[in-house]
Backbone as CSV, one residue per row, in Angstrom:
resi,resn,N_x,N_y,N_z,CA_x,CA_y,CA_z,C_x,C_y,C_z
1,UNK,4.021,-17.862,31.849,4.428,-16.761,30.984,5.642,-17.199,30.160
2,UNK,5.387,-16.801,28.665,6.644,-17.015,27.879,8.262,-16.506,28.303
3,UNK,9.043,-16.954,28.240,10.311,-16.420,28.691,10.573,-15.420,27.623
4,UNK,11.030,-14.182,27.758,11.440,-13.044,26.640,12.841,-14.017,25.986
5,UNK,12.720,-13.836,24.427,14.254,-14.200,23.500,15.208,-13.454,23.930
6,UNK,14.418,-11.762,24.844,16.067,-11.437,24.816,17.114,-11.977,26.198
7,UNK,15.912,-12.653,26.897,16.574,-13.374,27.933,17.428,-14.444,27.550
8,UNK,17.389,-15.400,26.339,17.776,-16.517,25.880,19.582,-16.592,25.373
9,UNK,19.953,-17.141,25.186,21.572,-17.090,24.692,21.451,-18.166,23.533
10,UNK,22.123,-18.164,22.689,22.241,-19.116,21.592,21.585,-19.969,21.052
11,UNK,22.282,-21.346,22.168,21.717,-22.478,22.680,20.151,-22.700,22.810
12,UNK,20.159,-21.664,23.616,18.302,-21.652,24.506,17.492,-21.472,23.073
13,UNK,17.876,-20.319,22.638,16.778,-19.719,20.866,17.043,-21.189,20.254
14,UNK,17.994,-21.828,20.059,17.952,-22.830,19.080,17.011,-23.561,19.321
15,UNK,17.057,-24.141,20.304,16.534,-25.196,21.288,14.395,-25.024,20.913
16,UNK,14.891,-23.658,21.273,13.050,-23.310,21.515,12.729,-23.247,20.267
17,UNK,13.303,-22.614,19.218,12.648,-22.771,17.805,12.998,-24.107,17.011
18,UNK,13.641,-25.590,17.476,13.525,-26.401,17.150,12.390,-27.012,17.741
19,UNK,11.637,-27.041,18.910,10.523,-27.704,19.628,9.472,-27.042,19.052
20,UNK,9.686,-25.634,18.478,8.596,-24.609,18.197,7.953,-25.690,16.884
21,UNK,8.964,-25.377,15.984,8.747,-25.944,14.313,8.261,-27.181,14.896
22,UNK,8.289,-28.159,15.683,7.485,-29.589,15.426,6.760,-28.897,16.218
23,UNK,5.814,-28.631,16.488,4.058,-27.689,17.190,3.345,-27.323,15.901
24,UNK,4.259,-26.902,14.700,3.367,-25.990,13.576,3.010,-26.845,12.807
25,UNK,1.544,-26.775,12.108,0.716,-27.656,11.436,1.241,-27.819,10.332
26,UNK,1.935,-29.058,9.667,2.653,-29.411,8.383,2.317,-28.464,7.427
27,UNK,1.593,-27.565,7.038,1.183,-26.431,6.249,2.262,-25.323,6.412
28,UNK,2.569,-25.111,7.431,3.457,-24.433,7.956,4.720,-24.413,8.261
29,UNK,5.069,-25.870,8.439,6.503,-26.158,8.473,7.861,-25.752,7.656
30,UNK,7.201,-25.866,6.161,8.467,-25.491,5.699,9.129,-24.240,5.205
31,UNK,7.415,-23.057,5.318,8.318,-21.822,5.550,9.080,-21.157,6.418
32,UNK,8.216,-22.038,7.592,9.028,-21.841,8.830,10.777,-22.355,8.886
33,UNK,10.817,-23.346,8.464,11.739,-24.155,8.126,12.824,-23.331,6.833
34,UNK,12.243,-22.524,6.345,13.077,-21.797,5.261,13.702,-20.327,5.769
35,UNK,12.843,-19.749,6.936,12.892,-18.885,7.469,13.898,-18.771,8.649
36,UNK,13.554,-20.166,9.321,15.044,-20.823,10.608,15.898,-20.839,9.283
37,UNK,16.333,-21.571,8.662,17.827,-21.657,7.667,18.377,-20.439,7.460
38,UNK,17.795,-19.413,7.067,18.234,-17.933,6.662,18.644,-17.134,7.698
39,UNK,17.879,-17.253,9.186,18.339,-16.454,10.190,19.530,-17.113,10.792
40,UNK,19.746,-19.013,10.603,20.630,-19.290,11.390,22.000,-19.221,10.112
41,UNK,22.174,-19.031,9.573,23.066,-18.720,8.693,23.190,-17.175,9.241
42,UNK,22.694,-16.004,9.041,22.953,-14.853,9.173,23.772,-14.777,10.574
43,UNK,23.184,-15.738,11.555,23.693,-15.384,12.671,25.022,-16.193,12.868
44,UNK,25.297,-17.555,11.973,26.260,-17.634,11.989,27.377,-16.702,11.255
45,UNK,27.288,-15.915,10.362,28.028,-15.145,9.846,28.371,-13.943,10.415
46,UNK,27.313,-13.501,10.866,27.623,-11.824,12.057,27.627,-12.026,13.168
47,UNK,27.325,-13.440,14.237,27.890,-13.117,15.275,26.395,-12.439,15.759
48,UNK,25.010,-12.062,15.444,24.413,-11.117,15.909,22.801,-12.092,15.704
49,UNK,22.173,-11.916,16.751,21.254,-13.412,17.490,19.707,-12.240,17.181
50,UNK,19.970,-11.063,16.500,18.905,-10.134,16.556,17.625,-11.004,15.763
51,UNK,17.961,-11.138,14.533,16.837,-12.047,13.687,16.495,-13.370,14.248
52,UNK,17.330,-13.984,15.055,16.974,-14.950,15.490,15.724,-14.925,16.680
53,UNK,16.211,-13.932,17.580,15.292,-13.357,17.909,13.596,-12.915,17.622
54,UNK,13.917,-12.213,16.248,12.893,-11.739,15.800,11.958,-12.571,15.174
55,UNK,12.652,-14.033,14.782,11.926,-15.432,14.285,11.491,-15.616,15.027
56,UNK,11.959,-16.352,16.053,11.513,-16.732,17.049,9.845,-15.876,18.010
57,UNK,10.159,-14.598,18.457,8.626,-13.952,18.288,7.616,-14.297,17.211
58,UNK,7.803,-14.009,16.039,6.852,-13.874,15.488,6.558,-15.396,15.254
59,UNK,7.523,-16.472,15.427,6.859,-17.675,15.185,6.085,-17.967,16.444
60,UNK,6.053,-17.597,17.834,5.530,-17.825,18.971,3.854,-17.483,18.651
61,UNK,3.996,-16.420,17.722,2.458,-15.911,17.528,1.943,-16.493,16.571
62,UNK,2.672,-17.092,15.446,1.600,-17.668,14.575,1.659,-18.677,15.230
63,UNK,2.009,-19.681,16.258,1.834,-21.108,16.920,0.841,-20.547,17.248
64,UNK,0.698,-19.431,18.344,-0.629,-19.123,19.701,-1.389,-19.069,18.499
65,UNK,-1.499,-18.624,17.400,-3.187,-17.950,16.769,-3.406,-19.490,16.084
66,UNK,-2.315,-20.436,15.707,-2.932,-21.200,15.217,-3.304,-22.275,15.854
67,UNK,-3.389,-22.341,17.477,-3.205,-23.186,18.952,-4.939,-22.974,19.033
68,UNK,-5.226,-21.342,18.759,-6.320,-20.895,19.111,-7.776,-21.044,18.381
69,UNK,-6.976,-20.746,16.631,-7.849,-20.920,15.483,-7.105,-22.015,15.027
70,UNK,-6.920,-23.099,14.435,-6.328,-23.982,13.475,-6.800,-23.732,12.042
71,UNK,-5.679,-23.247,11.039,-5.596,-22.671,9.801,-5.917,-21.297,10.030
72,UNK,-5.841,-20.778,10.660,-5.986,-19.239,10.452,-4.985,-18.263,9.994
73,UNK,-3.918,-18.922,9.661,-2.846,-18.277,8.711,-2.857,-18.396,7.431
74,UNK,-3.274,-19.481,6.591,-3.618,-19.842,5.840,-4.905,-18.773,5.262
75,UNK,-5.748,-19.146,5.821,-6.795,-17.897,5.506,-6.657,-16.687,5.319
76,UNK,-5.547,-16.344,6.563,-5.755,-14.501,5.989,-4.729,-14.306,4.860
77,UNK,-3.476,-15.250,4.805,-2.742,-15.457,3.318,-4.008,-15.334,2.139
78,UNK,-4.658,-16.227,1.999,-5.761,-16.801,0.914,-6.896,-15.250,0.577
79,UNK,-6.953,-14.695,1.804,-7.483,-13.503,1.734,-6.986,-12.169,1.011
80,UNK,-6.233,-11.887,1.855,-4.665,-11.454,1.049,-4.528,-11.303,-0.482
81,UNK,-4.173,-12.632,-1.025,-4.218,-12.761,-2.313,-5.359,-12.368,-3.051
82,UNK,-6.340,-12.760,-2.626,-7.998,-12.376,-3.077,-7.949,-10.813,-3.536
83,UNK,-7.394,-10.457,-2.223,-7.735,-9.094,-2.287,-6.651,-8.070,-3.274
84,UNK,-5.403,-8.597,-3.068,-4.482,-8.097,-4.364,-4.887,-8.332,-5.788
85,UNK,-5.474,-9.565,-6.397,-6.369,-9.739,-7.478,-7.186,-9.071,-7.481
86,UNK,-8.026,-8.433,-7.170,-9.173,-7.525,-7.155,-8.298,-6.330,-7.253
87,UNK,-7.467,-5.827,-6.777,-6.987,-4.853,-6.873,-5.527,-4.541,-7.415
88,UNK,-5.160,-5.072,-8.368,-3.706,-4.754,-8.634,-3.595,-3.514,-9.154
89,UNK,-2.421,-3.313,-8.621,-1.542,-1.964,-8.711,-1.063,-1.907,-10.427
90,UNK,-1.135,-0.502,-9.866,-1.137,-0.061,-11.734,0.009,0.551,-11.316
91,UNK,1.021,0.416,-11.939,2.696,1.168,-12.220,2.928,2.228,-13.468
C-alpha cells in the first residue's frame, strides 16, 4: 500500500516525487517537471507542503494509469482537444 503524502515531511515528498518523475514516460516528463518547479517554489515561499502534496497524488495516478495502459494520458488529452474543436464555445 502507498504511504499517504500526508504522512510524509519535506524531505520524504521530495524524495518520492524525484523517483516518481524518472517512472513517467518521456512524454510526460516535462510537464511533470514544470509542475514539480512551481509547487517547489510555492512551498519554498509559504512554508506550506499542501500543493506539494497535491502533486504528488495526482502524479501517483497518472504513473498507476499509465503502469496499467501506456499512453493513456496522452489519449484522453488528444480526445479532449477533438472534442473542444467540434465544439467551441461561443462568448
Amino acid at each position: 500500500m502507498t504511504r499517504s503524502t500526508l504522512d510524509m515531511d519535506a524531505d520524504e515528498l521530495a524524495a518520492e516525487l524525484a523517483g516518481l518523475g524518472r517512472t513517467l514516460p518521456p512524454l510526460l516528463r516535462p510537464e511533470f517537471e514544470n509542475e514539480h518547479d512551481v509547487v517547489r517554489r510555492e512551498a519554498a515561499r509559504s512554508g506550506d507542503l499542501t500543493s506539494t502534496r497535491v502533486l504528488l497524488a495526482k502524479w501517483r495516478g497518472v504513473a498507476a494509469a499509465e503502469q496499467k495502459d501506456p499512453g493513456i494520458s496522452h489519449r484522453i488529452l488528444a480526445e479532449a482537444a477533438e472534442l473542444q474543436s467540434r465544439n467551441p464555445k461561443t462568448s
